[in-house]
N, C-alpha and C positions, 0 to 999 in steps of 0.2 A: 775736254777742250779748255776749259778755264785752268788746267795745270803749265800750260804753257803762259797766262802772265803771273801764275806763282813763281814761274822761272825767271820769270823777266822781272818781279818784280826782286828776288833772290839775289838776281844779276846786279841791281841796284843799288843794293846793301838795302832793300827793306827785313828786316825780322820778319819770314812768313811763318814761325809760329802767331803771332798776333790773327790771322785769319783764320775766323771765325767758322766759315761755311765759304761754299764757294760752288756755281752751278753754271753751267753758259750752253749755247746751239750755236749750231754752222751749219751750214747746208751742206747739205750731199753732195760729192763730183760723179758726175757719168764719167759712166769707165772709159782709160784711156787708149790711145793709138800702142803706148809703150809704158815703159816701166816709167822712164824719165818725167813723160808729161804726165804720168797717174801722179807721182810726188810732186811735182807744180799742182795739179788743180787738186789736191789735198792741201796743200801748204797755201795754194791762195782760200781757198772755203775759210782758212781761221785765220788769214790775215785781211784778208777785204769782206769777210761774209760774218768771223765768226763775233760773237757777242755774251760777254762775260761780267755776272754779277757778284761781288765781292760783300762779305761784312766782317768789319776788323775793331780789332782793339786798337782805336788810335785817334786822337783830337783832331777836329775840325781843320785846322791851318794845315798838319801834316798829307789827311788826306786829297786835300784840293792838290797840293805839290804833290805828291804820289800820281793822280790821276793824269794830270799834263803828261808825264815820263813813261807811260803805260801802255798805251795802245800800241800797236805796227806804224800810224802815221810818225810815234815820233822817229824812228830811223829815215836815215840821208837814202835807204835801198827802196822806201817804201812809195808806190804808184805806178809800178810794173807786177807783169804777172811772174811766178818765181819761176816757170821756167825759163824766161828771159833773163833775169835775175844769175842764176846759177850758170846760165852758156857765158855771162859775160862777164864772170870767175872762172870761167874752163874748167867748169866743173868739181872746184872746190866748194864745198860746204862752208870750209872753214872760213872762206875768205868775205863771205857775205856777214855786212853789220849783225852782229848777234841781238843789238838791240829792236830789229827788225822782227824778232819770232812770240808774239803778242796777237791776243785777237784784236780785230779793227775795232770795237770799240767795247767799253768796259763803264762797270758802275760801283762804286765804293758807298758803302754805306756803313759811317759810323755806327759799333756796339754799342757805344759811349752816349750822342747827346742823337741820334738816329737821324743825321743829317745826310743825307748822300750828293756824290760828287761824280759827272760825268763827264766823259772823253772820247774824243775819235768816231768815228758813222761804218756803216759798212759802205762799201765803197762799189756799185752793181755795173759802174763802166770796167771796171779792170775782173772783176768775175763776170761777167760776158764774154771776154775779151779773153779769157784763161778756160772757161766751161766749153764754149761754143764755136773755139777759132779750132 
């Protein structure tokens, strides 16, 4: 799970060679009615559930700015569950913000002066609303 905000953070222009270790948890989805809603309540588990801890090669200033840009809250798609998300692309992948596919919330912790910097919550109204509808 924490390779999806290597991605994100890739996507960004950060250097993820500079990461150091990297480890995260999501919750499990009960299985679905279909194929469609199994990939929404996978995809929400590591956007509103899942949680990710980072340790990098990189100063203080850098990673507080790193952390703001990192979680799923910062995309304009984020606060719906993804199967809603993807019917209201027609079913394109492509057309949902990319900056969207991060866990909800994430922790940076300086190699360097071992200060850590955090972002985002998991979010248990919209994985209700994705697990249970």
């Amino acid at each position: 799970m924490p390779e999806t905000g290597l991605h994100k953070m890739d996507a960004i222009g950060f250097d993820v060679r500079r990461v150091v270790s990297a480890e995260g948890t999501a919750p499990w989805p009960p299985i679905a009615r279909s194929d469609v809603r199994a990939i929404g309540r996978t995809n929400d588990c590591i956007l509103y559930g899942g949680q990710a801890r980072y340790v990098v090669r990189a100063d203080d200033d850098e990673l507080d700015a790193l952390a703001g840009r990192l979680p799923a809250s910062a995309s304009s798609d984020y606060g719906t569950p993804f199967y809603d998300i993807f019917k209201r692309y027609d079913n394109d992948f492509y057309k949902i913000d990319p900056m969207l596919f991060s866990p909800a919330e994430v922790w940076l912790t300086s190699a360097t002066s071992g200060r850590t910097f955090h972002a985002g919550r998991v979010d248990a109204d919209v994985l209700r609303r994705s697990l249970f509808s």
